[in-house]
N, C-alpha and C positions, 0 to 999 in steps of 0.2 A: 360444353360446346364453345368452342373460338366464335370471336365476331368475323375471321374470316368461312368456316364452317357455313355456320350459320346461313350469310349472306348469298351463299351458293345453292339452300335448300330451295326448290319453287317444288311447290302444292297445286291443286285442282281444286278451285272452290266455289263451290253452287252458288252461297251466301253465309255472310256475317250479320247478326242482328241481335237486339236487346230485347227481351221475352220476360215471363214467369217463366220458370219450371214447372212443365206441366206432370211427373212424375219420379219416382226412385226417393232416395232418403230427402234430395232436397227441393222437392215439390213445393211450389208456392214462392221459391226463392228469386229475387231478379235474376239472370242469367247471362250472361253474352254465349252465345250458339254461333261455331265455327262449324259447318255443314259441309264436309267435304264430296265431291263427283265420284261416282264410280262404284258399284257395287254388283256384286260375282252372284248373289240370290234375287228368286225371285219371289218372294212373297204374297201369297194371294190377297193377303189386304193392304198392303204396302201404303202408305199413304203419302210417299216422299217419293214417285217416280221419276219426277220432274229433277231430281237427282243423280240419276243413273247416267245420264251424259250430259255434256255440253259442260258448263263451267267456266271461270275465268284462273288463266295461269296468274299465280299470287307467290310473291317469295315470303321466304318465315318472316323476314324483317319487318316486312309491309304488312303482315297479318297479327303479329306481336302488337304492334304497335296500331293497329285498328281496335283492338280488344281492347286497349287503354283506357285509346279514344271516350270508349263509354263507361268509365269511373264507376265499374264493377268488377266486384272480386271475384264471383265466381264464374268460372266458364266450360261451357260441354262441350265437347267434339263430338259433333256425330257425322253419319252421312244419310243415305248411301251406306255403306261399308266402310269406317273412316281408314282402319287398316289395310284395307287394299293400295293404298297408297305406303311408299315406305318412307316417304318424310314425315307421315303422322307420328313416329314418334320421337323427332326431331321437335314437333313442336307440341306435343305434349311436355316434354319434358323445358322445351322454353317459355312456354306458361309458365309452370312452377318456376322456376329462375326469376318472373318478373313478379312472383310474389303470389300470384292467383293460387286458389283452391280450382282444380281442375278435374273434372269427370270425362269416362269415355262411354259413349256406347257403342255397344257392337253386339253383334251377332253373335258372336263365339262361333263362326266357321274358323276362322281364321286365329292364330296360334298370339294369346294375350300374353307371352312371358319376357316380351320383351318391352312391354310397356314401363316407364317410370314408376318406381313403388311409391310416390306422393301422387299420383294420377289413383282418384277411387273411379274402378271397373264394374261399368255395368253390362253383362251379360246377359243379352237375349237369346235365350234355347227356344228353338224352333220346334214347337208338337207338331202333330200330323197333320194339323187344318192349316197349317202356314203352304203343303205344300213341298218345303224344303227340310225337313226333319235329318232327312240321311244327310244334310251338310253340316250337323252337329257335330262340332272337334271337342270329343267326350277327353281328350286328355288335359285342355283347357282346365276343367276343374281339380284336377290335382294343383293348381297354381294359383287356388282361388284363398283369399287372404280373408280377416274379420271385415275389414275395411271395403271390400269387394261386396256388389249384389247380383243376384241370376234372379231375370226377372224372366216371366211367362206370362205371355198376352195369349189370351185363351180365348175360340169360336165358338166350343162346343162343352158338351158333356164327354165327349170322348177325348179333347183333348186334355178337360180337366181332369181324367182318372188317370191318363198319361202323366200330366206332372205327377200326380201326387204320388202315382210310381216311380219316378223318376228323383224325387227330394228324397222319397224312403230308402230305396236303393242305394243312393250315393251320400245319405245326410246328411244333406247338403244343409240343412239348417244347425250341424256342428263345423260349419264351414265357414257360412257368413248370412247377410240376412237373404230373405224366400220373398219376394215380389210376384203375387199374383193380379193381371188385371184381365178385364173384357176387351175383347175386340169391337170397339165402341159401333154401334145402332146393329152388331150380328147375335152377341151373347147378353142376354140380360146383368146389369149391376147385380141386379139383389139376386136372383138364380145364384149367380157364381159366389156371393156371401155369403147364403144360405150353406151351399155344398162345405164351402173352409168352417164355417159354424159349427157344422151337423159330423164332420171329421175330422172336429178340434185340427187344424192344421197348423204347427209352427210357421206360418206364414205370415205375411202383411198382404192386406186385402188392398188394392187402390183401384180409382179409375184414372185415366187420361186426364188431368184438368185444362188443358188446354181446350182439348175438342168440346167439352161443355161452354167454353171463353169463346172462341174462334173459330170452330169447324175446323175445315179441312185448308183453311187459310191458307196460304205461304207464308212463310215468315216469320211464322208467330207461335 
């Protein structure tokens, strides 16, 4: 990307801020979180609504260089939907440029092939207790790399027979890694342990660590 390129991209953004990682491979790690405005689902436990509109217009240059600011290497884009925007992958891929290890998360409604291949992709597949299931873009995972994770944030017992349908199905754990969590105070932690235990799953069990840290915070 030219510095003049560049300069011309403006984004939609909620908030910039310095966290743990509250999960995926690198949970527990400092983080800068670029949270970008706007997102096309609606999720029944959403916990980032206050992301769906409003925002402040930011150009790529101003936000590159906020990321800096906080003398951390790694950083996540999320939203909202952060692909709904089509400068997110102007500046996913100017993260990497400035050196950062960079994550995305997303829904997988929306088409991951055009993401930078040094950006590692976290895919959230929507089961039935989200609500939004049918907005699962099942062709996403033909594009899913080692380095890539599909995680599932599970309500129930029926959504948990769902995934485990769903990883069988498409093996996805000869794919990349399997991210199972709770939808934190609706599915019990240890229930949804128990079920990956008792069905030897090629999965990784996790919870949210943030929401144990923070709540339902902002910001954090």
């Amino acid at each position: 990307m030219t510095p003049v390129a560049a300069s011309a991209v403006t984004l939609r953004v909620t908030e910039v801020f310095r966290s743990l990682q509250g999960e995926a491979r690198q949970v527990g790690r400092p983080t800068v979180f670029v949270r970008l405005t706007g997102c096309p689902l609606r999720c029944g436990w959403c916990d980032t609504p206050y992301a769906f509109t409003g925002g402040e217009s930011r150009s790529l240059d101003s936000l590159v260089a906020e990321v800096a600011g906080h003398g951390v290497e790694h950083v996540t884009v999320s939203g909202g939907e952060p692909l709904a925007q089509r400068g997110c992958l102007d500046l996913l891929t100017a993260l990497c440029e400035a050196g950062h290890s960079v994550s995305l998360e997303t829904s997988g409604a929306l088409d991951i092939t055009g993401v930078d291949p040094r950006v590692e992709r976290v895919v959230d597949l929507k089961p039935p207790g989200s609500g939004e299931a049918h907005q699962n873009r099942w062709a996403n995972l033909d594009d899913l790399r080692p380095a890539d994770q599909v995680k599932f944030v599970l309500a129930d017992r029926g959504d948990y027979e769902w995934a485990r349908d769903v990883v069988a199905e498409y093996g996805l754990d000869r794919r990349c890694e399997i991210l199972f969590s709770p939808v934190h105070e609706a599915l019990s932690a240890r229930d949804l342990a128990d079920w990956v235990v008792a069905d030897g799953l090629p999965v990784r069990f996790q919870v949210q660590l943030h929401k144990y840290l923070w709540g339902d915070e902002a910001g954090r």
